[in-house]
N, C-alpha and C positions, 0 to 999 in steps of 0.2 A: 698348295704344296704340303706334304705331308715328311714331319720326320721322327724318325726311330731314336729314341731314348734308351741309355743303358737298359739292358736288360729284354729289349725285345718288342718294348710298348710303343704303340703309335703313338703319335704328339699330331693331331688333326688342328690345323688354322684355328687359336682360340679360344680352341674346346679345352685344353689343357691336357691331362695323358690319361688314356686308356688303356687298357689292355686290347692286344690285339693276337686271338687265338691263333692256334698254330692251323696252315694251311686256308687262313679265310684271305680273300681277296681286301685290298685297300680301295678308297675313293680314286684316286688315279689311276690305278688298273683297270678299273671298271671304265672313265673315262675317255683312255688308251683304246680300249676293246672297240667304244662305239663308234670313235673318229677314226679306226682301221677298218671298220667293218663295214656293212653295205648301208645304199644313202639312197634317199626317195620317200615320198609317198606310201610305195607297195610295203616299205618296212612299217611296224608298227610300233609302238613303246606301249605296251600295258602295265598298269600301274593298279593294284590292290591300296586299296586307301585305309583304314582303321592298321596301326603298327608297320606299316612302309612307307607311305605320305604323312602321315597324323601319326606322332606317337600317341601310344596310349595312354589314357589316364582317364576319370571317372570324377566328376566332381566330391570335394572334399565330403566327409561322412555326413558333419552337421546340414550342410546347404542341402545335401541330398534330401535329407527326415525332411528338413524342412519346405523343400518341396513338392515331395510327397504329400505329404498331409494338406498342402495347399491343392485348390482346386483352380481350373481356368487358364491363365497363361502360365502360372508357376509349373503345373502340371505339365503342360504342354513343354516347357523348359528341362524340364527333369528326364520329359522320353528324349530330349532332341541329345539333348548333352552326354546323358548316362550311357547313351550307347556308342559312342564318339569310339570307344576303346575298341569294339569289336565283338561278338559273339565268338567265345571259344568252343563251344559245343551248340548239336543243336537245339538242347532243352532251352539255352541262355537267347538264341537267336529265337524260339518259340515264342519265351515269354516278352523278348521285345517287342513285335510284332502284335502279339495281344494286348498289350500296353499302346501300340501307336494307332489302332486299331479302334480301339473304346475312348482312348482321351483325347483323338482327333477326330473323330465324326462331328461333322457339324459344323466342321473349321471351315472358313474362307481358306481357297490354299493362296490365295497371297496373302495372308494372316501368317501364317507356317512359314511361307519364304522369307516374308520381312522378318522373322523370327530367329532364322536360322541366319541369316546374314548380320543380323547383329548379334547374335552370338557369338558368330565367327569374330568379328571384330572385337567384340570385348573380354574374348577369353580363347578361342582356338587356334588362331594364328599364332600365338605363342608356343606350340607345341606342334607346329608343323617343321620338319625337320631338314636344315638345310643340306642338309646331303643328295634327299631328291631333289629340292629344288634344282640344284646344279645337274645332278641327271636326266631332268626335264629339260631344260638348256640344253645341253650337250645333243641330248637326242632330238630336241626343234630346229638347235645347228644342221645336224643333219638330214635335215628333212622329213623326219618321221613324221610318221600319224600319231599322236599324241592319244591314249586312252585312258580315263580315270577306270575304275571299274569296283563295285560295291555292293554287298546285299543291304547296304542302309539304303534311304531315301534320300532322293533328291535335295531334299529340304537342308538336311544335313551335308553332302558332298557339293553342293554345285558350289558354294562359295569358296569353297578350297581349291574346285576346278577356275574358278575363274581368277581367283588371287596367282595361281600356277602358272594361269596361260593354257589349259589344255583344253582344246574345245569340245571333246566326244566325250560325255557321261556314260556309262552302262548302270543302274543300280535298279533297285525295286521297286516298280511303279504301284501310288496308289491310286485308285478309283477316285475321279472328281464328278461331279455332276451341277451344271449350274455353276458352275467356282466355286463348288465347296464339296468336301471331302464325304465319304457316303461310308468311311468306315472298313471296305474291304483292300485284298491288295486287285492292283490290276494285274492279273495273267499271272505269270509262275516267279516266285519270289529268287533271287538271284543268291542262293547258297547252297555251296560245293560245286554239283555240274552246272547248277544254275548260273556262276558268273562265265564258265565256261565256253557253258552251250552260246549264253549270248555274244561272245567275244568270236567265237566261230559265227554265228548269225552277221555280225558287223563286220569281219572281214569279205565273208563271201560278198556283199551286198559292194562292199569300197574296192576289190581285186588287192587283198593283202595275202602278203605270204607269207604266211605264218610259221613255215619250217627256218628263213630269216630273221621273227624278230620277236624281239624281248620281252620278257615278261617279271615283274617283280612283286613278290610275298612273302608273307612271313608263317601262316598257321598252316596246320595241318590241311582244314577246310577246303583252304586253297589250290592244294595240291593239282587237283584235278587243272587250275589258269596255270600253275606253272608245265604241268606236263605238255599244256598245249602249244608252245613257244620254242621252238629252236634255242634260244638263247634263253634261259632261265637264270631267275637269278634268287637265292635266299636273301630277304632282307630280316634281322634281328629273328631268325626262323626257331620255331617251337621244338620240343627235342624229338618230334616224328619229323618236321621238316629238316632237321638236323642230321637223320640216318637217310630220309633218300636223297638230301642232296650227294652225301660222301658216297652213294652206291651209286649216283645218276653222275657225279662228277661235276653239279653245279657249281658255278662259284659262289661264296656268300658275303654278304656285306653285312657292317656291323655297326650300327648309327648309334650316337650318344643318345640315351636318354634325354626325354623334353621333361626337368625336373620342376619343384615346387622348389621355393628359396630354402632353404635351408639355416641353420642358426648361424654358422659359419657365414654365411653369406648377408647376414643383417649388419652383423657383427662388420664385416665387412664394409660396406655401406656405410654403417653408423663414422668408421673407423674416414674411410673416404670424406665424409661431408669434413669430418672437424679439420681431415687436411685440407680440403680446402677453404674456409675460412681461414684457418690461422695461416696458411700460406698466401692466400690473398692480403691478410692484413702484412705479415712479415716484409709482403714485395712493398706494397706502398708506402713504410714506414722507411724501407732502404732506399727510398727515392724519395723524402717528403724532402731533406733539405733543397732540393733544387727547387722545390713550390714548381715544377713542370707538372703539368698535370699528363702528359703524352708520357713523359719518363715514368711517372707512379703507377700509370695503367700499365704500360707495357712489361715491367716488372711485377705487377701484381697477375698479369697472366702468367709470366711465364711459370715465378714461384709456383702459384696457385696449381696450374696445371703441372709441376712436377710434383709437387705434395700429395696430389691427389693419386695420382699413378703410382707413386711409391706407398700411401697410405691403404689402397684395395688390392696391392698386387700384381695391377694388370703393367703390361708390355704391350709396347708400340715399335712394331716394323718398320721402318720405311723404306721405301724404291725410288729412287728419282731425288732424294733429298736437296740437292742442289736446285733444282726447279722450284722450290720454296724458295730459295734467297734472291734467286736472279732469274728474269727482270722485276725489279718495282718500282713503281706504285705499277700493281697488277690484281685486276677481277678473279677469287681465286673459287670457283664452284666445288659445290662437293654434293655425291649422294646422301642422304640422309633418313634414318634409320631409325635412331637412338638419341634417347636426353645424354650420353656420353659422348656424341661425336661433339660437342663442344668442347671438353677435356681435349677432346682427339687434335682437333685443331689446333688448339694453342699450342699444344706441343710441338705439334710437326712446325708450325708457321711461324713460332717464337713472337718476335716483337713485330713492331709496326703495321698493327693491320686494325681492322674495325667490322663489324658487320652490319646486317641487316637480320630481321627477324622479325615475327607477325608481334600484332601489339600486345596479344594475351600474356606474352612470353615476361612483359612488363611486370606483370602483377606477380608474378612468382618470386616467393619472399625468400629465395636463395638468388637465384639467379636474375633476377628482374637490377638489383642494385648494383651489383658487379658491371652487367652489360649496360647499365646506363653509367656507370663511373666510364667506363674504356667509350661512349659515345657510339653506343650502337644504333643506326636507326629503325625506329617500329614501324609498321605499315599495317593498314586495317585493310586488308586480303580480301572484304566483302565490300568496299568500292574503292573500283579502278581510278577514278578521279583523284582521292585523296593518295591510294597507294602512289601514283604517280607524280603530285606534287612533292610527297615528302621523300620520294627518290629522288629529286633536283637536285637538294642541296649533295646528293653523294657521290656526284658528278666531280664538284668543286673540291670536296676531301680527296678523291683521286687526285687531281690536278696539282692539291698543294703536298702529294707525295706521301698517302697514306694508303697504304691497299686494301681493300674489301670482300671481305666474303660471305656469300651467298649461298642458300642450298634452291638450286634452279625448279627444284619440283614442287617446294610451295610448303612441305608439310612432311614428316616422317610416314615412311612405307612400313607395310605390313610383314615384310620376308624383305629377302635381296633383292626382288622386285623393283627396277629403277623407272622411274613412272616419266610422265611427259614434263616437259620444260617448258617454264614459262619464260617470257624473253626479257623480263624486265635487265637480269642479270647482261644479256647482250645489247640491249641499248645504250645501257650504263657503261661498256666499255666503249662504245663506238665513239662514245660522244666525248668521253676522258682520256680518247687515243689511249687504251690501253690496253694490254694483253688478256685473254682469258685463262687462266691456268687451272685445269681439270684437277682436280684430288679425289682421288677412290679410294673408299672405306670398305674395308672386308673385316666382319665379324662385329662391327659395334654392335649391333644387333642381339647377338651373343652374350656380350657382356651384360649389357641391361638389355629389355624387352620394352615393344615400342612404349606401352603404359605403363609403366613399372620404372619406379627409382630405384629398384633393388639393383645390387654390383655383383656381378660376378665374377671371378680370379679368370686369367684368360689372358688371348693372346689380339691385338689389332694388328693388321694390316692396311700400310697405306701405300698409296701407290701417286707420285704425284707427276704427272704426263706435262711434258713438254710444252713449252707456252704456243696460243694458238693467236695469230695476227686477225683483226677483226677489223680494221682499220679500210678495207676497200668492202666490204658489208652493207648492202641495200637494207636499209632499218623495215623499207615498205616489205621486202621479198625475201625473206632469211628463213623461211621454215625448213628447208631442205639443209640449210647448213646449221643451223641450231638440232635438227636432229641426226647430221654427223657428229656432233657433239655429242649427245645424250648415248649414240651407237659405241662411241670410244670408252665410255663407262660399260656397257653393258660386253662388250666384248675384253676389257682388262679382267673383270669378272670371271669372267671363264677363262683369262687365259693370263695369269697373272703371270706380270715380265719377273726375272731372274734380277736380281742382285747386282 
């Protein structure tokens, strides 16, 4: 949901207020557009990756020298990454290519792929921008063909395509021989009519119609993908893509920046942690005369977790509030994203609850001492015997009227991407006669980024769904409804309920 602030500026879920120009299209108009409009296969979603999937950005100056000057995989890291932004002309797209050209010859390409995938992982998922995400959704809702499309290489887009869900890559092939790279491109490199030409090559071959279906960019270059699309769209467009959209009538979108922390935002952070230690200690200190140890925890979250929200700025929405209070003792799941959806929780959930979390989580010299004061239990996620034994006992905490919660996926995701569920969370209620109660996180992610402690000012959204009976549940037979479960998350997400 998106709202207008004095003065004219969008307030986007999170992100906090932008400017939003006169006559550009918002996030839900564009979403409006594609749930009215036509639905199938034969439509297609074309997607420009470098500043409409991936914002841009270029690794920092130092790291860059310094891997330049290195030879080997550094090297190899420096072409993958540095051109992650995009060629804005075609001298800059020349000398990338010359560059991938001479310092990948010789590469194993599954050298390059594992390469580019953890890259993705350790630095470019950060800056892939949730705006398409959710216009990829939207348009898979609908049926579409899903298409990434790129003059980079594979090495660099397919992790982005596959984190996305979009399964059709178009980009610029190189030459492999033997499994390993021979140094040229394969066939005609895919800039200007090149992404094009190939995007008409792949419709004709699948029966798409291309005068119904969309297409999204940002540069000039591009020009030529968006002319080919019925439905065209500007994303964060160049100021030539800027005159032919206002002369072609496209609508344009205008996605936040994927930024570097900023001072403001240490600051922040720094400001966050001391709220919450000293609000953790303040709560247990207001609950030490009872020597209850259930009353000192439960006040030490909740302080802690209101300290901390007031000390970084950030805001927590809730939908469904009442479904935190009642029923308990209740399983309460949550997507998860961010080192702040714990914050997140204790707020919405307030007192009487506990959780569960993998055992590394222990050793973390903030958070490892807190979650064992409140009686979290840890589980080593790399054997199933042990995981299972020390879930026993959390059976019995239900019972004696303590609720718990779980994140069902195992492990923080990469984007809003809600991944598969493990069932430990649903045996534990079957067996505790208890409820499962869904909790949906919109924008933790936002705030801090999956690897990063950094905080940033912003808005959460939680959304908490109705308790779900689990109680007539086959422990042996429950894939089909543990993954109506996981569908309930992934469709609040796109379709976040009203107030």
């Amino acid at each position: 949901m998106t709202h207008r602030a004095a003065g004219g500026e969008l307030l986007a879920p999170g992100v906090g207020i932008i400017e939003q120009p006169i006559g550009a299209m918002d996030l839900e108009e564009a979403v409006a557009a594609i749930r009215t409009g036509p639905r199938g296969p034969r439509i297609a979603a074309v997607f420009d990756f470098g500043g409409t999937v991936v914002s841009g950005f270029n690794p920092p100056a130092a790291l860059e020298r310094l891997l330049r000057r290195r030879g080997g995989r550094a090297a190899m890291t420096n072409v993958l990454l540095a051109s992650i932004r995009g060629a804005r002309s075609e001298g800059e797209y020349e000398r990338f290519l010359q560059q991938a050209m001479h310092t990948w010859a010789g590469v194993p390409e599954t050298e390059l792929g594992e390469l580019g995938a953890a890259l993705f992982h350790r630095t470019v998922h950060g800056h892939l921008y949730p705006e398409a995400w959710r216009l990829v959704r939207e348009h898979e809702t609908a049926g579409h063909t899903l298409v990434l499309v790129s003059s980079l290489t594979r090495y660099q887009v397919q992790p982005v395509a596959d984190e996305l869900g979009i399964p059709n890559v178009l980009c610029t092939a190189m030459t492999v021989q033997d499994g390993v790279l021979t140094g040229h491109v394969d066939g005609k490199p895919l800039w200007r009519n090149g992404k094009a030409d190939a995007v008409r090559r792949f419709a004709a071959t699948r029966g798409i119609d291309l005068a119904q279906s969309w297409s999204y960019a940002d540069s000039a270059a591009d020009l030529p993908l968006l002319q080919l699309a019925g439905h065209a769209v500007a994303v964060n467009p160049d100021p030539r893509v800027v005159l032919e959209a206002a002369e072609k009538g496209w609508p344009v979108l205008h996605f936040r920046p994927r930024q570097a922390p900023r001072a403001t935002d240490y600051a922040r952070t720094v400001s966050g942690f001391g709220a919450l230690i000293g609000g953790a200690v303040v709560g247990v200190l207001a609950k030490a005369h009872t020597k209850q140890r259930r009353q000192m925890a439960d006040s030490m979250m909740t302080v802690a977790a209101d300290s901390t929200l007031r000390g970084t700025g950030v805001r927590v929405r809730v939908v469904g509030a009442e479904n935190a209070r009642a029923p308990r003792p209740a399983v309460f799941i949550f997507n998860h994203q961010s080192q702040f959806d714990i914050v997140v929780i204790a707020e919405v959930l307030g007192a009487g609850f506990t959780g569960i979390a993998k055992k590394e989580v222990a050793n973390n010299p903030l958070f490892g001492p807190l979650m064992r004061f409140v009686e979290v239990t840890f589980i080593n996620r790399g054997d199933s015997a042990a995981a299972r034994a020390a879930l026993a006992p959390v059976v019995e905490t239900l019972r004696g009227g303590l609720s718990v919660v779980i994140a069902p996926e195992g492990t923080r995701s990469l984007t809003p991407r809600v991944g598969a569920f493990k069932k430990g969370a649903f045996h534990i209620a079957i067996q505790a006669g208890a409820p499962i109660i869904p909790v949906v996180i919109r924008n933790a992610g936002e705030i801090a980024w999956r690897n990063s402690a950094v905080v940033r000012k912003g808005v959460v959204d939680v959304a908490v769904l109705p308790p779900i009976d689990v109680s007539g549940w086959d422990p042996a037979h429950m894939d089909d409804e543990v993954e109506r479960v996981r569908q309930l998350f992934v469709d609040t997400l796109l379709r976040w309920p009203e107030n």
